[in-house]
DOZAKOL-979803 format. One record per residue: x, y, z of N, C-alpha, C, O, CB in turn; residue number from 1; residue in three letters. Coordinates in steps of 0.02 Angstrom, whole numbers, plus 50000, padded with zeros to 5 digits. Glycine has a CB too. Example, Ala and Ser with C-alpha at 12.3 -4.5 7.8 and 13.67 -1.06 7.14 Angstrom:
ATOM,50660,49716,50390,50615,49775,50390,50660,49835,50390,50712,49834,50423,50565,49776,50452,1,ALA .
ATOM,50642,49888,50354,50684,49947,50357,50645,50002,50394,50670,50057,50402,50704,49970,50286,2,SER .
END
This chain:
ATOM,58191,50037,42577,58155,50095,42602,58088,50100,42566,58087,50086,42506,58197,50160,42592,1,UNK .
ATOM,58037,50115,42594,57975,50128,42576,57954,50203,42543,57981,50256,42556,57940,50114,42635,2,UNK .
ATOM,57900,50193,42498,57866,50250,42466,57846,50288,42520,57821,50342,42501,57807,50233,42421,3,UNK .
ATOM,57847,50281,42588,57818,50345,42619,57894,50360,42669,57898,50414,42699,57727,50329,42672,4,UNK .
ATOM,57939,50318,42674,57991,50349,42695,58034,50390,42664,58073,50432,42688,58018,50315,42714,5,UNK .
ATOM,58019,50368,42586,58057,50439,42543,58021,50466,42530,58044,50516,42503,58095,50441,42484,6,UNK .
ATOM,57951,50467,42532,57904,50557,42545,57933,50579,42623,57940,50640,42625,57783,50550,42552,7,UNK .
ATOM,57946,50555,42666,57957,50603,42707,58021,50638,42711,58034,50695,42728,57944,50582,42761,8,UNK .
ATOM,58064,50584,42687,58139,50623,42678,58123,50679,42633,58145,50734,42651,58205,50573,42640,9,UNK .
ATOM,58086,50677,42571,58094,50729,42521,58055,50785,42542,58074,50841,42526,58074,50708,42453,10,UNK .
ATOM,57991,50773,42584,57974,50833,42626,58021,50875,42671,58025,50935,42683,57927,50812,42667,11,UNK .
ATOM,58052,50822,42692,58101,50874,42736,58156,50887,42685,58170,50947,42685,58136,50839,42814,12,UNK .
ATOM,58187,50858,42648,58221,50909,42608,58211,50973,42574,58252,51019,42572,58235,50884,42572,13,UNK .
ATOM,58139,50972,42544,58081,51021,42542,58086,51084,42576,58086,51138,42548,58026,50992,42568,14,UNK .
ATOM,58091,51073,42646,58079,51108,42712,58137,51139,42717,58133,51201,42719,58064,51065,42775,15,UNK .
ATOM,58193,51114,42720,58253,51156,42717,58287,51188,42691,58332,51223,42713,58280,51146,42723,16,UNK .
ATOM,58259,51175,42614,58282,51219,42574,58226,51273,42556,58234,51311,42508,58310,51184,42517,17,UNK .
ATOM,58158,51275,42602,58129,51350,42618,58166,51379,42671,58171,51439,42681,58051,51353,42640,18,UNK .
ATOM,58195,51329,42706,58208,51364,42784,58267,51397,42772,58273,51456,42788,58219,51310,42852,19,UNK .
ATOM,58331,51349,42732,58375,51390,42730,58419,51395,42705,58476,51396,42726,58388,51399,42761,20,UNK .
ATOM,58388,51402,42625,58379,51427,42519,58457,51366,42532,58469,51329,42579,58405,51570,42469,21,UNK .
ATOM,58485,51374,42487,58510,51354,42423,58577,51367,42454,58591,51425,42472,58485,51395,42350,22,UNK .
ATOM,58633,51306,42462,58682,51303,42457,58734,51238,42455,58707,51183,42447,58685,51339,42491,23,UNK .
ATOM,58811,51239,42462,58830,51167,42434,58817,51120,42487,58848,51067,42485,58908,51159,42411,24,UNK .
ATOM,58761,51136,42552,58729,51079,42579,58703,51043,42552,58716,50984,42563,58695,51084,42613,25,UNK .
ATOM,58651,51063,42503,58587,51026,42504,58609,50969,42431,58565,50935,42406,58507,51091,42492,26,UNK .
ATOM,58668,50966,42410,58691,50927,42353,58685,50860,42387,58660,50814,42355,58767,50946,42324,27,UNK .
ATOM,58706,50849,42454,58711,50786,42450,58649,50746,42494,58652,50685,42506,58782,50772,42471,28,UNK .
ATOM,58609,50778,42510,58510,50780,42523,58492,50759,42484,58453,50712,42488,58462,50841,42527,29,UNK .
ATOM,58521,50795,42407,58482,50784,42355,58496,50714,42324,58457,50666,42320,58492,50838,42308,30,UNK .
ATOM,58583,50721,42296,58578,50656,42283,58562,50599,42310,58552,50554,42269,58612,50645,42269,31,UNK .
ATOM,58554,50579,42391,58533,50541,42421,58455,50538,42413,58437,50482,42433,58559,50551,42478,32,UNK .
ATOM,58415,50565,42397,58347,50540,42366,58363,50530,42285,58316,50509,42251,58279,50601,42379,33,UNK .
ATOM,58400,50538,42264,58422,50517,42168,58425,50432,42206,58389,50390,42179,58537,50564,42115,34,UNK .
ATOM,58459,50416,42254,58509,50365,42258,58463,50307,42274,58471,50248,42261,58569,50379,42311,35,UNK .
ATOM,58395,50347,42318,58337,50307,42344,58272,50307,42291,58214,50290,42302,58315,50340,42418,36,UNK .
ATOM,58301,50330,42235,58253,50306,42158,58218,50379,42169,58157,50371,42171,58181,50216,42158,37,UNK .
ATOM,58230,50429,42174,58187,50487,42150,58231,50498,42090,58291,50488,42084,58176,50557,42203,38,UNK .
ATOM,58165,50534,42027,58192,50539,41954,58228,50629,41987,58204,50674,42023,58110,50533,41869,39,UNK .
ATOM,58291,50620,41951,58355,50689,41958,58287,50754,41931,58263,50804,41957,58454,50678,41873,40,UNK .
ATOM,58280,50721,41875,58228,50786,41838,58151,50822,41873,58123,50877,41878,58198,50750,41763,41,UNK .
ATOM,58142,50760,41888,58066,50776,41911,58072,50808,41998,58026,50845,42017,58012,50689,41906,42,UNK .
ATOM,58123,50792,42041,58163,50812,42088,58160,50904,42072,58131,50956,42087,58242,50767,42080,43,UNK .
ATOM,58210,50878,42033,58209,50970,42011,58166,51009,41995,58169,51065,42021,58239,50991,41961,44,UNK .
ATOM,58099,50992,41936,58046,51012,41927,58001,51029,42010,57967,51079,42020,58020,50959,41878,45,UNK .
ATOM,58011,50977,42057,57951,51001,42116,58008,51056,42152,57982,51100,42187,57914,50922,42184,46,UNK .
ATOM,58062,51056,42147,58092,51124,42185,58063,51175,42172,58035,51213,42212,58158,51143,42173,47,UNK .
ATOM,58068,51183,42095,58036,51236,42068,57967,51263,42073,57947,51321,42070,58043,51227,42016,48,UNK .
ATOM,57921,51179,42085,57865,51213,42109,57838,51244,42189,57809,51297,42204,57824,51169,42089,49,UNK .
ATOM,57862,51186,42229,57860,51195,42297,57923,51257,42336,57915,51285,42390,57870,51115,42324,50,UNK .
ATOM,57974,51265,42298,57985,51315,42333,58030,51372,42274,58040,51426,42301,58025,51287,42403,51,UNK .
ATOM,58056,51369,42201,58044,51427,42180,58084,51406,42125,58125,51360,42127,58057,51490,42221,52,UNK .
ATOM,58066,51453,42056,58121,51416,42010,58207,51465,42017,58251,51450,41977,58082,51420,41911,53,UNK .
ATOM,58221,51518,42067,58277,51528,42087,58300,51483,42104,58344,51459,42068,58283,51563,42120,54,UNK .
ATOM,58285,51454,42158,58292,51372,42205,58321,51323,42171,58376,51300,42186,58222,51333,42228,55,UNK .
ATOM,58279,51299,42115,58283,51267,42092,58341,51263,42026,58361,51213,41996,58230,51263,42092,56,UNK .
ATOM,58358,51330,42016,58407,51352,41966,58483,51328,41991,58534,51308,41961,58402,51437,41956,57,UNK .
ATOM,58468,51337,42048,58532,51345,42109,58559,51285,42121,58620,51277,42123,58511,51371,42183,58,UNK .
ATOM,58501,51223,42132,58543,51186,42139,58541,51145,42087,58571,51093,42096,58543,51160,42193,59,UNK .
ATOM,58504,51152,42010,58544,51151,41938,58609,51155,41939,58641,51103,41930,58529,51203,41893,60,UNK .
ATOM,58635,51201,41946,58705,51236,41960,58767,51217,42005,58827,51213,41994,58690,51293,41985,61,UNK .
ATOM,58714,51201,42078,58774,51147,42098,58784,51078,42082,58836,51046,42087,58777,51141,42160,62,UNK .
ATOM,58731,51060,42064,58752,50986,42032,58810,50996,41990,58865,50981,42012,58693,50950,41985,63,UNK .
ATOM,58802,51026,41914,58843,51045,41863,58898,51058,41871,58940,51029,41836,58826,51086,41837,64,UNK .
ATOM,58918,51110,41922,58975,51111,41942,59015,51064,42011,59075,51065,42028,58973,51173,41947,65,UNK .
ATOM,58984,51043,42028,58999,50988,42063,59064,51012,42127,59116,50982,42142,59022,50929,42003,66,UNK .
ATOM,59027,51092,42163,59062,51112,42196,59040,51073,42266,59078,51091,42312,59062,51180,42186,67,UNK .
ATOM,59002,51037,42281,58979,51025,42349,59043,50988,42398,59048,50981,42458,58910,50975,42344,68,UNK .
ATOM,59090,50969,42340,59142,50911,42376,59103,50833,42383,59141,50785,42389,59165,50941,42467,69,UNK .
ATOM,59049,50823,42383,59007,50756,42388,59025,50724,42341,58996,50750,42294,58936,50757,42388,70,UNK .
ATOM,59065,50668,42315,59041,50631,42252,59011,50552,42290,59020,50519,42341,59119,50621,42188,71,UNK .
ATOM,58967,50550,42218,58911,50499,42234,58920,50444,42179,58936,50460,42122,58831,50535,42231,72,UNK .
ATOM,58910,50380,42197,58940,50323,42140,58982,50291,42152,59027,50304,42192,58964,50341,42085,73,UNK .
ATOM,58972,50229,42111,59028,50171,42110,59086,50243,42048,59068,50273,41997,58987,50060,42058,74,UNK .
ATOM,59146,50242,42082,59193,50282,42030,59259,50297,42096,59258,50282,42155,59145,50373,41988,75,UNK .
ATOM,59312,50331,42054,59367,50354,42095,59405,50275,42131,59398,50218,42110,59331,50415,42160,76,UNK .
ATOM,59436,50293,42175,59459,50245,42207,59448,50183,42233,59486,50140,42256,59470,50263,42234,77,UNK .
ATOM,59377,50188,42223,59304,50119,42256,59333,50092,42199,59389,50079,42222,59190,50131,42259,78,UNK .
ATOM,59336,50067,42114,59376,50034,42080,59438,49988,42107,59429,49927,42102,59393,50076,42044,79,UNK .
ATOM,59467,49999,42120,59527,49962,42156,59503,49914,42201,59508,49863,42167,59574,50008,42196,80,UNK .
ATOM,59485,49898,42246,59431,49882,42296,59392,49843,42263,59393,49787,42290,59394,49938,42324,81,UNK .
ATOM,59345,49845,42203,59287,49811,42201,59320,49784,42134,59276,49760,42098,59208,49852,42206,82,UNK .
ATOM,59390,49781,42099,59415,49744,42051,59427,49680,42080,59420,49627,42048,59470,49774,42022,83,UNK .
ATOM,59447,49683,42147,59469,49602,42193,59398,49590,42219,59397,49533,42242,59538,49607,42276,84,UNK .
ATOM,59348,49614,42223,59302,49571,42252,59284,49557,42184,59285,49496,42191,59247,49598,42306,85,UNK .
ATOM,59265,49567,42113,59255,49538,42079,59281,49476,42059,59252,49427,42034,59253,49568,42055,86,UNK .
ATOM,59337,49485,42074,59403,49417,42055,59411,49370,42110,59452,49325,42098,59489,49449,42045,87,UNK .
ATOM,59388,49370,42156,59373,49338,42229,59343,49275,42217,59370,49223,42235,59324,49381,42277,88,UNK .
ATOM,59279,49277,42184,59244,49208,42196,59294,49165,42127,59297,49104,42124,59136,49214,42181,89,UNK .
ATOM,59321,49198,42089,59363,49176,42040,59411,49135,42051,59419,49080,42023,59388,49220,42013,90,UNK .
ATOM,59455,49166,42106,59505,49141,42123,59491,49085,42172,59516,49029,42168,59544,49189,42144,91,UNK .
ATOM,59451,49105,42216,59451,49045,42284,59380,48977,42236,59360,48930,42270,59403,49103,42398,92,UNK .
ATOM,59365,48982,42191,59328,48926,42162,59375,48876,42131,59371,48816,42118,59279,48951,42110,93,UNK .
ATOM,59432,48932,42122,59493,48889,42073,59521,48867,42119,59534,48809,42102,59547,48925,42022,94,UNK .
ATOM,59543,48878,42178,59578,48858,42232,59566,48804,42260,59607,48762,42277,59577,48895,42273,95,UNK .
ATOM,59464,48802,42270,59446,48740,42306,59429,48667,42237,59408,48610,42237,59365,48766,42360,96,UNK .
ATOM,59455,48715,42188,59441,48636,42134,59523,48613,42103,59538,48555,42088,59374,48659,42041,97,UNK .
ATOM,59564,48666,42098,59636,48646,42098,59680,48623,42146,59714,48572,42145,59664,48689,42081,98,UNK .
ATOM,59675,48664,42185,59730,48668,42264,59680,48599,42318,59700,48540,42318,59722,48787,42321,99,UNK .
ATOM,59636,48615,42349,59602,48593,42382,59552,48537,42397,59546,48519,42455,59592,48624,42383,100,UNK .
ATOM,59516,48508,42349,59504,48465,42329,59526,48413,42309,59486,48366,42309,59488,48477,42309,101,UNK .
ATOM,59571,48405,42293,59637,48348,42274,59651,48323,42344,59677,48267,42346,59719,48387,42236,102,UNK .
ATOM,59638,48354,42401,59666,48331,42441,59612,48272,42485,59623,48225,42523,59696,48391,42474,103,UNK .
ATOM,59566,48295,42463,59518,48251,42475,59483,48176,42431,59427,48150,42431,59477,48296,42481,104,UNK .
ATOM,59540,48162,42400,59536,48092,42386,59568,48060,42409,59627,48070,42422,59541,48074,42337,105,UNK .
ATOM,59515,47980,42427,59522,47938,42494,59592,47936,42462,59616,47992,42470,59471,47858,42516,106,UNK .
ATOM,59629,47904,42434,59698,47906,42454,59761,47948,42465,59817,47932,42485,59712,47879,42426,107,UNK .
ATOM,59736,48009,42447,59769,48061,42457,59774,48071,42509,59831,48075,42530,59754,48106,42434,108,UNK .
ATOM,59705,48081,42565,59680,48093,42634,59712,48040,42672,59749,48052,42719,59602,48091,42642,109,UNK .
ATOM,59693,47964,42644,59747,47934,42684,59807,47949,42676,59811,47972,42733,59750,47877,42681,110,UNK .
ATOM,59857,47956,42656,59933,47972,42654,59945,48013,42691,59995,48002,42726,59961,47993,42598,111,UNK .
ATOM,59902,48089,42704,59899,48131,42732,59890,48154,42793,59915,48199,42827,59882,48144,42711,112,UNK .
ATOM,59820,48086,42808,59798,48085,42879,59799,48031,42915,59781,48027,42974,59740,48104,42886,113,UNK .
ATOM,59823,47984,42879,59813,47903,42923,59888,47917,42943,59935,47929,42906,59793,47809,42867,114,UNK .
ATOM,59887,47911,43016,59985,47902,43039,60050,47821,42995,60045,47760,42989,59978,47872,43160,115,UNK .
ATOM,60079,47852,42984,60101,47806,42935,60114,47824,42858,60159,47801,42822,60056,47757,42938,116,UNK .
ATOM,60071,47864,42841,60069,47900,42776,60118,47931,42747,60156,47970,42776,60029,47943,42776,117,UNK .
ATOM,60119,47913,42687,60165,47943,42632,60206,47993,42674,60263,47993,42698,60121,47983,42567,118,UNK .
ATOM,60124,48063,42674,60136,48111,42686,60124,48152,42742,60123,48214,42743,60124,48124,42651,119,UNK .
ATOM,60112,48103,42797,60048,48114,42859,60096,48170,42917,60154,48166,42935,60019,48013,42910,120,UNK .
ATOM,60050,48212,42932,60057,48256,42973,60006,48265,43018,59955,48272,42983,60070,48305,42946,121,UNK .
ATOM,59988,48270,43087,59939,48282,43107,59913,48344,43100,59858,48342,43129,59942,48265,43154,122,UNK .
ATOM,59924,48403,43074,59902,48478,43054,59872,48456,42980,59840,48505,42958,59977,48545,43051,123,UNK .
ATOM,59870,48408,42939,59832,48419,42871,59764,48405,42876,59729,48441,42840,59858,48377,42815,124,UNK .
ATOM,59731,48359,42913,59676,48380,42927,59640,48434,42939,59608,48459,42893,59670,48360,42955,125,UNK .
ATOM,59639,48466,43007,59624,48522,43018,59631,48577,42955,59583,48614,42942,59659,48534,43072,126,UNK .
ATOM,59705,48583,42911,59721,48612,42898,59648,48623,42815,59624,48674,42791,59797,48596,42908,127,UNK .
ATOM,59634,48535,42795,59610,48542,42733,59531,48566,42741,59502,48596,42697,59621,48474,42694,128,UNK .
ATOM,59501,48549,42807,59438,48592,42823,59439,48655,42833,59395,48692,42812,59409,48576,42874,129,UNK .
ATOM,59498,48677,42870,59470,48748,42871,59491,48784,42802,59466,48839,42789,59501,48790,42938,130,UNK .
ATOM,59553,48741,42741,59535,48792,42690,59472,48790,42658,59442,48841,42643,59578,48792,42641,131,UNK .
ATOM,59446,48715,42642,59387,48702,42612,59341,48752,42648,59319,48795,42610,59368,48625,42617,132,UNK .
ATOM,59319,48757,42712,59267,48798,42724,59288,48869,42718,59241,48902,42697,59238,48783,42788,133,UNK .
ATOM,59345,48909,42729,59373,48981,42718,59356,49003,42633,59339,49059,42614,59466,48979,42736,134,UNK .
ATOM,59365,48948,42595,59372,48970,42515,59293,48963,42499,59275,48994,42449,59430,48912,42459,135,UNK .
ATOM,59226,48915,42543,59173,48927,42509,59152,48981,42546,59100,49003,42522,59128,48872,42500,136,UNK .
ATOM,59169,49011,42592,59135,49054,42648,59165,49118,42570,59125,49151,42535,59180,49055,42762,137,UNK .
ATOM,59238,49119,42562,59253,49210,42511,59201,49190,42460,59158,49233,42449,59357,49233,42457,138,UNK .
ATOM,59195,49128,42425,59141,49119,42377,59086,49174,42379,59077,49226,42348,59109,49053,42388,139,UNK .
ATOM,59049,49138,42436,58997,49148,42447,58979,49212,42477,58922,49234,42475,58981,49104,42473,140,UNK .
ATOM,59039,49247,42510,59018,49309,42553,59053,49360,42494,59063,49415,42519,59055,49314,42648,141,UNK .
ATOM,59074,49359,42425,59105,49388,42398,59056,49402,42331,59063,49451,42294,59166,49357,42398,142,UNK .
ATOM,59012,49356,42327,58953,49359,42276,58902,49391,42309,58860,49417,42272,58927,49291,42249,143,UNK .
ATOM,58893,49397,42383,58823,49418,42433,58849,49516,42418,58819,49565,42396,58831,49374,42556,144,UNK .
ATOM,58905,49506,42439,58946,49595,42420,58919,49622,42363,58886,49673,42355,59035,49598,42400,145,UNK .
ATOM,58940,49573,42317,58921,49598,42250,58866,49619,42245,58859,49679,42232,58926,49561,42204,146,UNK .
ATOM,58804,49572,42254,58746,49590,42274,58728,49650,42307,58698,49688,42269,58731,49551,42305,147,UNK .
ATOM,58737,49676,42375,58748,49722,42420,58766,49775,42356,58728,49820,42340,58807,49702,42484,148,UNK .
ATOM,58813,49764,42331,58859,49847,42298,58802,49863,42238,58773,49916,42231,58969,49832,42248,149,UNK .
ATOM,58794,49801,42196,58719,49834,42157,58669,49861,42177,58637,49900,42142,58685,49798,42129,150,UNK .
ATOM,58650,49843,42251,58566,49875,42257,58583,49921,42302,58537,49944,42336,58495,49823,42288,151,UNK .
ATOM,58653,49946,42313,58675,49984,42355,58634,50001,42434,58594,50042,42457,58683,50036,42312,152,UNK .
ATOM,58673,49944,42456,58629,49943,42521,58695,49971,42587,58754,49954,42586,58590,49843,42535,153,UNK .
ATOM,58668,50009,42631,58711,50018,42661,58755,49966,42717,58801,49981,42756,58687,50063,42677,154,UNK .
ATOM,58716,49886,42703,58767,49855,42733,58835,49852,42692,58879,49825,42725,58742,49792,42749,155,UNK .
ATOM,58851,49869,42639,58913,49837,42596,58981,49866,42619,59034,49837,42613,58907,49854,42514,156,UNK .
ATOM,58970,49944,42654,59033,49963,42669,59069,49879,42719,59116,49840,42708,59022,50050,42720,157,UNK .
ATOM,59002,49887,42789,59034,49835,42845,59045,49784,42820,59094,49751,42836,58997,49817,42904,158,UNK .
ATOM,58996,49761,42766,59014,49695,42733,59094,49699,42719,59141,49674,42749,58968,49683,42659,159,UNK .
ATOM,59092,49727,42679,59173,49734,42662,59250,49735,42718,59306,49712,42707,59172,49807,42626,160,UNK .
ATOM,59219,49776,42784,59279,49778,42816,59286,49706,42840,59339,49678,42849,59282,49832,42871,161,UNK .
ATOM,59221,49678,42851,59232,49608,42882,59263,49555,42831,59308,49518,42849,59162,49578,42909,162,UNK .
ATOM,59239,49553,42768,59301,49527,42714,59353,49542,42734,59377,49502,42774,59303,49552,42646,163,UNK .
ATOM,59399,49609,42717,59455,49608,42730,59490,49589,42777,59549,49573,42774,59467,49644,42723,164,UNK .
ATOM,59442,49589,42840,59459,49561,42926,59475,49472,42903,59525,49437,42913,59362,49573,42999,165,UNK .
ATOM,59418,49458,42875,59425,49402,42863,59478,49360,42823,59503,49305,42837,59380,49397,42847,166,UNK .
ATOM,59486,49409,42761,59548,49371,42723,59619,49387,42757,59664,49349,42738,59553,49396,42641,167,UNK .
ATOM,59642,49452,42819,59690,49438,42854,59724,49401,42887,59783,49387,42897,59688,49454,42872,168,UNK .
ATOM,59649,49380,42911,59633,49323,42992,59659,49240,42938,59683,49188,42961,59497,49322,43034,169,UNK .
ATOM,59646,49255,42874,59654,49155,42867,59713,49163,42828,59735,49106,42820,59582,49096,42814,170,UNK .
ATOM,59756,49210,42795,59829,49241,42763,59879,49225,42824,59933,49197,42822,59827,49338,42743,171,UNK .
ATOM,59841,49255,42884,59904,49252,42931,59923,49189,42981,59974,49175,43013,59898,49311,42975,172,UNK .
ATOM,59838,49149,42973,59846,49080,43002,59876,49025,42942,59912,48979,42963,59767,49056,43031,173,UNK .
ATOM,59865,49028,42887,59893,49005,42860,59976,49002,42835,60004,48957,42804,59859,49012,42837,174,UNK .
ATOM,60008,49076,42866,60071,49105,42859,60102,49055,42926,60146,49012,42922,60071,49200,42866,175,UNK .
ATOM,60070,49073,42977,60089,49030,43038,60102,48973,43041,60149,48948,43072,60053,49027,43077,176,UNK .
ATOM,60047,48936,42998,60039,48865,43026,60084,48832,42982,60108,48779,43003,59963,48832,43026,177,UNK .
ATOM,60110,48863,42894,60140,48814,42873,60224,48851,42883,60274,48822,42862,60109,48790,42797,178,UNK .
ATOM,60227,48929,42922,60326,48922,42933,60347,48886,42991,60404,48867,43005,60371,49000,42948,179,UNK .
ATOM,60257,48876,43044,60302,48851,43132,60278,48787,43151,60291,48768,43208,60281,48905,43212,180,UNK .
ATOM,60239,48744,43105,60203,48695,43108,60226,48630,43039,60251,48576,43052,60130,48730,43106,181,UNK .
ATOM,60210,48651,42984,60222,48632,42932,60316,48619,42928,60351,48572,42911,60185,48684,42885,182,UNK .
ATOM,60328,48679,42949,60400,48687,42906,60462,48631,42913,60504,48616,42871,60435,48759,42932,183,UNK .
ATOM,60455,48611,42964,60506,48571,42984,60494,48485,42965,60538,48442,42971,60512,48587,43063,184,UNK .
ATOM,60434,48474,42944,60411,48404,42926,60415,48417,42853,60458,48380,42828,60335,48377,42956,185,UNK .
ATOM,60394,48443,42822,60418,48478,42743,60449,48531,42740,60412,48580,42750,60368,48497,42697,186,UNK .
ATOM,60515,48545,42728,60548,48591,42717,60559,48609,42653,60562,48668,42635,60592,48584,42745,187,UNK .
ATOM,60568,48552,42607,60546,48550,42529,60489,48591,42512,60497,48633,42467,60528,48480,42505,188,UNK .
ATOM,60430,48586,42542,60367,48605,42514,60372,48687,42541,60362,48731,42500,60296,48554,42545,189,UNK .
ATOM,60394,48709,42637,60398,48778,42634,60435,48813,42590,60410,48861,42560,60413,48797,42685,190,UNK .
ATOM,60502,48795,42581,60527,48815,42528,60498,48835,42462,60537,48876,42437,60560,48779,42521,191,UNK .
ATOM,60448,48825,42423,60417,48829,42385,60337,48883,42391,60307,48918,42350,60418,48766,42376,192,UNK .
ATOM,60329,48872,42436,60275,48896,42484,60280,48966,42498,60239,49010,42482,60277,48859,42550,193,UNK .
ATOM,60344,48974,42534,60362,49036,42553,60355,49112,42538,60344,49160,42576,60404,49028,42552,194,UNK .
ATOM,60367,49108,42460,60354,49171,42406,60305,49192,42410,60286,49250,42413,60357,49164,42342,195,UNK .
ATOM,60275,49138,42409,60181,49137,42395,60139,49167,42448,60098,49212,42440,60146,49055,42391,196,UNK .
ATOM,60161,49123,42524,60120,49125,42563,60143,49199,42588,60102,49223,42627,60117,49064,42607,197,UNK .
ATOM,60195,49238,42576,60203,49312,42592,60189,49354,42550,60190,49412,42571,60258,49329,42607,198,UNK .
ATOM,60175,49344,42488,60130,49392,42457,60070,49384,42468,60039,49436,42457,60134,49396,42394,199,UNK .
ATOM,60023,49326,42492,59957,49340,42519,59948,49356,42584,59888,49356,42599,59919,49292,42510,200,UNK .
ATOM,59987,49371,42633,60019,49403,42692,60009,49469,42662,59953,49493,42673,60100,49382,42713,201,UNK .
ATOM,60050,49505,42625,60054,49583,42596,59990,49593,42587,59955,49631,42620,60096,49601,42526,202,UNK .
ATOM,59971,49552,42532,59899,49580,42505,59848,49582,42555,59799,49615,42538,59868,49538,42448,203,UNK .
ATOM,59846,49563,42597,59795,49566,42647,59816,49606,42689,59769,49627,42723,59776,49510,42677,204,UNK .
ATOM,59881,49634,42707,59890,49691,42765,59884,49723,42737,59854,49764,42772,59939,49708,42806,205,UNK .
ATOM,59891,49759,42660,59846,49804,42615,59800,49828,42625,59779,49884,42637,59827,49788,42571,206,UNK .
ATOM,59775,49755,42617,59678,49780,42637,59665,49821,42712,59630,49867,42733,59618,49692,42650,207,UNK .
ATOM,59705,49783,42731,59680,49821,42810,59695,49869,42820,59653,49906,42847,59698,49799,42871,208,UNK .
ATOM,59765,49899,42805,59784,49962,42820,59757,50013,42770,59749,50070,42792,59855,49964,42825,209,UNK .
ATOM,59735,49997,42682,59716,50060,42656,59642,50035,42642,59603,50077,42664,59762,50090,42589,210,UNK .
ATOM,59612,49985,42616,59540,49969,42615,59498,50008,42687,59469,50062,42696,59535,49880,42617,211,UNK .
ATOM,59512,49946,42728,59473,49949,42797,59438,50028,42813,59380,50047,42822,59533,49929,42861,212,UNK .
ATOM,59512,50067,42814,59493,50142,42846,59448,50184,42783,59404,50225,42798,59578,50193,42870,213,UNK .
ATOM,59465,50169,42713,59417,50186,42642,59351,50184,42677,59322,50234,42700,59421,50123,42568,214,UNK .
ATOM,59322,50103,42679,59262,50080,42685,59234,50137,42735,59189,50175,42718,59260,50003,42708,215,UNK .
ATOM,59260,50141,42791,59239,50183,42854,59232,50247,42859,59210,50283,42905,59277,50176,42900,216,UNK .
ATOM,59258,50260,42796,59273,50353,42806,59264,50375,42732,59229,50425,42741,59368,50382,42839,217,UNK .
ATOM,59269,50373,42696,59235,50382,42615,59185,50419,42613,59132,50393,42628,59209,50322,42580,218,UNK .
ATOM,59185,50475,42597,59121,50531,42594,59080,50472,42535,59030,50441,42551,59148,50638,42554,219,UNK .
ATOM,59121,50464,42448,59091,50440,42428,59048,50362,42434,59003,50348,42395,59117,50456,42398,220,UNK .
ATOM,59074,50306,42501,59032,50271,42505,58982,50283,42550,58936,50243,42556,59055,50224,42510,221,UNK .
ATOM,58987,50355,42596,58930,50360,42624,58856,50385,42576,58797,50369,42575,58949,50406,42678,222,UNK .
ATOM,58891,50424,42547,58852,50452,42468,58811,50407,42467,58755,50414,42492,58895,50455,42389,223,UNK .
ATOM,58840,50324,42426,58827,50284,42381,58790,50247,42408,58735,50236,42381,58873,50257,42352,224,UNK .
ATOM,58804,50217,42465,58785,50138,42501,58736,50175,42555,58761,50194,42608,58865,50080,42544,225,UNK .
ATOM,58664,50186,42541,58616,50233,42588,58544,50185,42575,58495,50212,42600,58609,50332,42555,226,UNK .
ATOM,58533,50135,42549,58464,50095,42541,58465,50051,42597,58418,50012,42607,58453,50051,42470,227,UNK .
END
C-alpha cells in the first residue's frame, strides 16, 4: 500500500470519528492503519489534534481495555497453525533427502521401474515424481507463507487454505494408491505403511475441518493479514 493510500484511509478514519465520536467501532480502523505502519502514538496525538483530546482520550481507553472484541496479531489460536507451517519445509526437505531420493538411484529406479525388477511395479514411477514434485512444491509454498505471514499481506489467509487443500489432496492420494494399488504386490511394506499413512490422513482432515474454516472466518486474521 502506498503513502497516499494510507493518507486517505486515515482521512477517512479522521472523518468518522467527527461524524460519529468515539466508540468500540473505530478500534479496529484504528488498528488497521497501526498494521499499515502508522506510529500507535503519533495516530493518537493527530486525533487529538484534528478532532479533540476527548476523542482522543476515548479511544486511549478502548485500546487499553481492549473492549472492541477485535484482536489484532500473530497470537491466540493462529499459533497452532503457523507451528506446522514452520515445521513444514523441515519435514518435507527431510522426506525428499531420506524417503525420496534414494529412490532415484539408477539402480534402485531400475529394480523399481524396469519390468523384471527386484521390486518393479508399474505405479513407482509415477508414484516417485509426484512425491518428489509434492514435497518441493510444501518446500517452497511453505517458506513463500512464511514470507506472506511476516509482511502480513492479505494473501496468507488464501495462501494457507490452499496448503491445507493441498496437503489433503496428496495424504489421500497417497492413502489410495498404496491400500488399492500398492497393497497387494507388497503386502509386507502396506503392513508397515499403514499406521503411518493414516495418521497423515488424520492430520490433514484436521486441517480441513478446523484450519480451513479459522483461515476464512477469524476476526483476528482479518485484523492481521490487511497489506
Amino acid at each position: 500500500m502506498t503513502s497516499s493510500d494510507l493518507d486517505a484511509r486515515l482521512e477517512e478514519f479522521l472523518d468518522e470519528l467527527k461524524s460519529k465520536g468515539v466508540d468500540d467501532r473505530v478500534v479496529k480502523p484504528f488498528n488497521d492503519l497501526v498494521n499499515l505502519g502508522a506510529d500507535e502514538n503519533k495516530l493518537l496525538d493527530l486525533i487529538g489534534e484534528e478532532v479533540g483530546e476527548e476523542e482522543r482520550a476515548g479511544v486511549k481507553a478502548l485500546l487499553a481495555s481492549g473492549s472492541s472484541g477485535t484482536p489484532v496479531g500473530i497470537g491466540g489460536w493462529m499459533i497452532l497453525p503457523l507451528i506446522g507451517l514452520f515445521l513444514t519445509p523441515l519435514f518435507s526437505a527431510r522426506a525428499l533427502l531420506v524417503d525420496i531420493a534414494p529412490m532415484f538411484d539408477s539402480e534402485v529406479w531400475r529394480a523399481l521401474t524396469v519390468p523384471g525388477g527386484a521390486g518393479y511395479h508399474p505405479a513407482w514411477a509415477p508414484i516417485g515424481y509426484v512425491s518428489f514434485g509434492a514435497n518441493v512444491l510444501l518446500v517452497a509454498g511453505s517458506l513463500a507463507l512464511i514470507y506472506f505471514m511476516f509482511r502480513k499481506l492479505a494473501i496468507f489467509p488464501k495462501g494457507m487454505v490452499v496448503f491445507y487443500l493441498f496437503i489433503f489432496t496428496i495424504s489421500m492420494a497417497e492413502f489410495l494408491v498404496m491400500k488399492f494399488v500398492m497393497a497387494d504386490a507388497f503386502p509386507g511394506m502396506m503392513d508397515e505403511l499403514q499406521s503411518e499413512l493414516t495418521r497423515g490422513l488424520a492430520r490433514a482432515f484436521v486441517g480441513i475441518v478446523i484450519w480451513v474454516p479459522y483461515f476464512m472466518t477469524s476476526q483476528r486474521v482479518k485484523n492481521t493479514f490487511v497489506n
